[in-house]
C-alpha positions in Angstrom: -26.8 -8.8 41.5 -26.8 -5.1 40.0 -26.1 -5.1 36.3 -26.6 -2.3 33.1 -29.7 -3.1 31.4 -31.0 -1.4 27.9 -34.7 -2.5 27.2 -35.2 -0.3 24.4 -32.9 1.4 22.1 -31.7 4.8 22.2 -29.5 7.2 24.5 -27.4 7.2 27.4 -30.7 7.7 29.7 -31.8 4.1 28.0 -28.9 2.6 30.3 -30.9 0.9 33.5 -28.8 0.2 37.2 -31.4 -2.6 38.1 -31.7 -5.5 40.2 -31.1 -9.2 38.4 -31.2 -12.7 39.3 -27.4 -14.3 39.3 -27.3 -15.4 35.6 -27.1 -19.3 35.0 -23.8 -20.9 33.6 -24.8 -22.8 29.9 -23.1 -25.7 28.1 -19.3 -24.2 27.3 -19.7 -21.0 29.5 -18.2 -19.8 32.9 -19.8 -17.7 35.1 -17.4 -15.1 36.2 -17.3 -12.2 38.9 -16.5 -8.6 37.1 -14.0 -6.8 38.7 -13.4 -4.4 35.9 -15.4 -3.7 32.6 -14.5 -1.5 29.4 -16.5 0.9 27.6 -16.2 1.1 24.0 -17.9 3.0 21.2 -19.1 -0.4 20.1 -21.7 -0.2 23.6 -23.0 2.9 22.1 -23.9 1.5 19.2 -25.6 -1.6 20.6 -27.6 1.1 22.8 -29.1 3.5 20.3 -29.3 0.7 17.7 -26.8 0.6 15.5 -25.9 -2.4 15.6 -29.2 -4.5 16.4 -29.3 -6.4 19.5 -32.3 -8.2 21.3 -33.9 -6.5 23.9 -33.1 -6.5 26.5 -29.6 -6.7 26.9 -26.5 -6.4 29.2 -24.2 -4.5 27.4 -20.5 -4.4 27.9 -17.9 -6.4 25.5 -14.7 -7.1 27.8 -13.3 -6.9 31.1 -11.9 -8.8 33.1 -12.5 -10.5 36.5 -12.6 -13.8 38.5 -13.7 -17.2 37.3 -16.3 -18.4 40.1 -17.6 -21.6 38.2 -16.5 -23.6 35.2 -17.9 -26.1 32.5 -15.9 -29.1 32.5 -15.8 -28.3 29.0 -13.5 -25.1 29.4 -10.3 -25.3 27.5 -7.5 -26.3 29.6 -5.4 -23.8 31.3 -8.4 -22.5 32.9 -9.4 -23.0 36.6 -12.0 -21.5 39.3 -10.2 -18.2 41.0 -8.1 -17.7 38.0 -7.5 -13.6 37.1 -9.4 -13.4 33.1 -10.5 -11.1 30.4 -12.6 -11.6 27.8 -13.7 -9.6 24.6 -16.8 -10.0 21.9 -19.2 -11.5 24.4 -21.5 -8.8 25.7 -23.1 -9.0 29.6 -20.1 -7.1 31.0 -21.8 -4.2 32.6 -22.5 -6.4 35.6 -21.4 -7.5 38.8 -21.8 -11.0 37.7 -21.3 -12.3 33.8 -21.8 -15.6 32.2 -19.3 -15.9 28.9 -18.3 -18.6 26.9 -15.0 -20.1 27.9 -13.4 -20.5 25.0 -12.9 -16.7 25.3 -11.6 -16.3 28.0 -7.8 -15.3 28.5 -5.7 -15.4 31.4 -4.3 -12.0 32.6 -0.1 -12.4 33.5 1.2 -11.0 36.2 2.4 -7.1 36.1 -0.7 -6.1 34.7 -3.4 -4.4 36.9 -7.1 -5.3 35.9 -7.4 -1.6 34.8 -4.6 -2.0 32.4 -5.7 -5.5 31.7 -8.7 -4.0 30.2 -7.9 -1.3 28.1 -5.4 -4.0 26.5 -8.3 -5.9 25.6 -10.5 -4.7 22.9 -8.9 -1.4 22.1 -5.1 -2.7 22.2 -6.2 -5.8 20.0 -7.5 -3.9 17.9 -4.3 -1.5 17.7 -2.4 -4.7 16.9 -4.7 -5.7 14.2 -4.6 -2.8 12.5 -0.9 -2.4 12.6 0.1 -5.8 11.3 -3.1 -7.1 9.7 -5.2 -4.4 7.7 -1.7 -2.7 6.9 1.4 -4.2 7.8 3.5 -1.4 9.4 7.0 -1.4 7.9 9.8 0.9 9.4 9.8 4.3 7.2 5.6 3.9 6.6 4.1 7.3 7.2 0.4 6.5 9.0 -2.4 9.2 9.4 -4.1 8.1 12.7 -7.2 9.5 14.0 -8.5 10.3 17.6 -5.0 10.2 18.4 -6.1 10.9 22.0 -8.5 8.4 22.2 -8.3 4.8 23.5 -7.0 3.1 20.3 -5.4 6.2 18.9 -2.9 6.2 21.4 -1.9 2.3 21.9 -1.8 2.4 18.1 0.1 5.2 17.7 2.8 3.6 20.0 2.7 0.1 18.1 3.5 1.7 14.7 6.5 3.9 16.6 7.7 0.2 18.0 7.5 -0.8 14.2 9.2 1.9 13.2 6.5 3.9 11.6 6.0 7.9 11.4 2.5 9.1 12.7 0.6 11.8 12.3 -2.4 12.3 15.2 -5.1 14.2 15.0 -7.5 15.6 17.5 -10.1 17.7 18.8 -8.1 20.6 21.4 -4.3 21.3 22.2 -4.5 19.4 24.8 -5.3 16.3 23.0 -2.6 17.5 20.4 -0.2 17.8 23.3 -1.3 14.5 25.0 -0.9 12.8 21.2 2.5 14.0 21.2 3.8 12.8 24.7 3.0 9.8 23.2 5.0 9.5 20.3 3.3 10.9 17.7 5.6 13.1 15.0 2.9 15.2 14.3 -0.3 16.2 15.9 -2.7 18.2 14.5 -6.5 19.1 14.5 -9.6 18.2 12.2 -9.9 21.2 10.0 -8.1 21.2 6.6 -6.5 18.2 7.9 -5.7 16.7 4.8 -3.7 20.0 3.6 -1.5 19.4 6.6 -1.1 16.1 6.0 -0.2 16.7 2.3 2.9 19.6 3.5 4.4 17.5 6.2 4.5 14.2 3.3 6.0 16.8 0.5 2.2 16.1 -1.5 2.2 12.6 -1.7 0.5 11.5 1.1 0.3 8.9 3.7 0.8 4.6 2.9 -2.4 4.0 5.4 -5.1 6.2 7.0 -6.4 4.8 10.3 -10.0 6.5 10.7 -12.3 5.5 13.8 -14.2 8.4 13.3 -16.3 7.5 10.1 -18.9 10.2 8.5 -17.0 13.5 9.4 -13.3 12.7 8.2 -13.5 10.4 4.9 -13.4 12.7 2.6 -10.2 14.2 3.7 -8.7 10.6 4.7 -9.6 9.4 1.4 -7.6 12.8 -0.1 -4.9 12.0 2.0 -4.0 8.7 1.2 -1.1 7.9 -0.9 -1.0 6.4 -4.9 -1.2 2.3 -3.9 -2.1 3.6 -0.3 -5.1 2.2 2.1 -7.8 3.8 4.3 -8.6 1.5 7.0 -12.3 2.5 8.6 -12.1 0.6 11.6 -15.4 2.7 13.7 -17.8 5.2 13.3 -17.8 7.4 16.1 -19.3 10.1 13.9 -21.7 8.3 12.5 -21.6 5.7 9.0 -19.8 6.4 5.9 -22.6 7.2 3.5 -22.2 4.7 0.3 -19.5 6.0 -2.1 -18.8 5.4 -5.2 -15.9 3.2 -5.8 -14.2 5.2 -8.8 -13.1 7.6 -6.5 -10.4 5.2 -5.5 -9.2 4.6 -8.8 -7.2 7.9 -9.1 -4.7 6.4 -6.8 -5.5 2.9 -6.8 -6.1 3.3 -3.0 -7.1 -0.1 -1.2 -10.4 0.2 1.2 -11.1 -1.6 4.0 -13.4 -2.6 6.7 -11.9 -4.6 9.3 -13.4 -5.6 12.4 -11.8 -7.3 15.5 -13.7 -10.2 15.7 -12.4 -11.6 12.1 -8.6 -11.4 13.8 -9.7 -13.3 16.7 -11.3 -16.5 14.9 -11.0 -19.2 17.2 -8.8 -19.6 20.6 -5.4 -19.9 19.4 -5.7 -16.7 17.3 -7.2 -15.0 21.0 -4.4 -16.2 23.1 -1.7 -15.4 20.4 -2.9 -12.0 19.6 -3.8 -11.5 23.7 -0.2 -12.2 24.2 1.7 -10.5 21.7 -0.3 -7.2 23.4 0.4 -8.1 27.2 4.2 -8.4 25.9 3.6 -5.2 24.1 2.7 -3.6 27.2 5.2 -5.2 29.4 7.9 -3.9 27.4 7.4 -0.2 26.9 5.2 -0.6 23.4 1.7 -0.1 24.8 1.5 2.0 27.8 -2.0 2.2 29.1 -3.8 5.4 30.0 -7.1 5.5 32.1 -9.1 8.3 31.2 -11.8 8.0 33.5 -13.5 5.6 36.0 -17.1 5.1 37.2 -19.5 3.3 39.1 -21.1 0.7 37.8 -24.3 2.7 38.2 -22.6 5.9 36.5 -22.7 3.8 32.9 -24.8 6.5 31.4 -22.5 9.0 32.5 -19.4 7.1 31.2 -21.5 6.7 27.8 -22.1 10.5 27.3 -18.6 11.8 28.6 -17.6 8.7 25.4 -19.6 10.2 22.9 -18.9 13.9 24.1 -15.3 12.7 22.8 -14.1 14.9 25.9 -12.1 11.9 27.2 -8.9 10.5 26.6 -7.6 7.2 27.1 -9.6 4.4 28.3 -12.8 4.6 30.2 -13.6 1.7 32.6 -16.6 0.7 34.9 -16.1 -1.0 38.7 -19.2 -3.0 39.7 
């Protein structure tokens, strides 16, 4: 089979299109063909290092195809041709993937696998962040970041559905433009951002910051948080927060957080209940999906500089 392989850590170039054996199914997995996988900023980090992994590895941490064999310890509800997705597990860049079955979900009907997948990762994590790390009440004014970008714009929609007010930012007037088609009250760009930010809330600032971005914006989300407010760093597309010291948030007793996707997704009911509430999301007007770009399985390194370029929108999605 043709799969993604990264034997040593560093840029896009470090992504292989090689030649494997068909992986072999272990206790609890399923071995499943890819019809569709997602790139995330999370595969970036795993290939320059960031985040540690073994060499080598297949990276890749949903999508969605068709079960071909199953453990006859899979959970029930699962079954060999059944339509899946799956998030966490890494091995998706391949025509072939071996993942435990416990995470795997099955995809309704009215969703496409394209749309299946950008609902995955990045629209779980939009629903984490709106009802989890800050619970989105009608009337909450939100600063979201990368408004353009995969999460940025199912989030943005969410907190709209929940009755929020959003401000986007983003890199051109196109993105601005695109942020505002979809929702967004206010789009504006990175510079002085938190002055903006500060006129449009009459100086008192937003109840939660939604940053993805990390290094280049923290200082001015951490400005731009309300008194009792939170700053949610959720990525780090422009690199790590350097260490701060943690009496600057006692000026406005803001709340900091952390949060990563896994810790919403514990164990399989969590999965299939947060899976759901998304998919019903989507199916009813909440969390329209936008494909950004598609590629080749081959074109992975491509797909991983246009990514950290950030001169896409949407999602971005490989085809084996």
């Amino acid at each position: 089979m043709k799969t993604i392989e990264v034997s040593e850590t560093g840029g896009p170039e470090k992504l292989k299109y090689v030649d494997r054996p068909i992986p072999v199914m272990g206790e609890n997995e399923s071995l499943v063909d890819v019809l569709v996988a997602g790139v995330n900023f999370i595969d970036t980090y795993h290939r320059s290092g960031l985040y540690p992994r073994t060499l080598p590895f297949t990276p890749g941490v949903e999508g969605v195809g068709i079960i071909r064999e199953i453990n006859n310890s899979a959970p029930s509800g699962l079954s060999v041709g059944m339509r899946v997705g799956w998030v966490a597990s890494t091995g998706g860049y391949a025509e072939v993937a071996t993942l435990p079955s416990q995470e795997l979900i099955p995809i309704p009907e009215g969703i496409d696998d394209a749309q299946a997948t950008a609902l995955l990762l990045q629209g779980m994590t939009a629903h984490y962040l709106a009802v989890d790390s800050y619970n989105i009440k009608p009337g909450n004014l939100a600063l979201v970041h990368a408004g353009a970008g995969g999460v940025g714009l199912l989030l943005t929609q969410y907190i709209k559905s929940l009755g929020g007010v959003v401000i986007a930012t983003a890199s051109t007037d196109a993105k601005r433009n695109l942020c505002l088609e979809n929702g967004a009250d206010l789009a504006i760009g990175y510079t002085g951002f938190h002055e903006r930010v500060m006129e449009f809330s009459n100086g008192v600032g937003v109840h939660v910051v939604y940053d993805g971005i990390g290094k280049t914006t923290f200082d001015e989300s951490l400005l731009s948080v309300r008194t009792r407010g939170s700053l949610v760093i959720y990525g780090y597309s422009s690199g790590p927060v350097p260490p701060i010291d943690l009496a600057k948030l006692t000026a406005k007793s803001i709340f900091l957080t952390r949060p990563t996707l896994k810790h919403f997704i514990s164990n399989r009911e969590e999965l299939l209940w947060r899976a759901n509430k998304v998919f019903s999301a989507h199916l009813s007007g909440h969390m329209n999906v936008r494909i950004g770009g598609r590629y080749a399985l081959e074109s992975a390194s491509q797909a991983h500089q246009d990514l950290e370029a950030r001169t896409t929108t949407g999602k971005l999605i490989l085809e084996p």
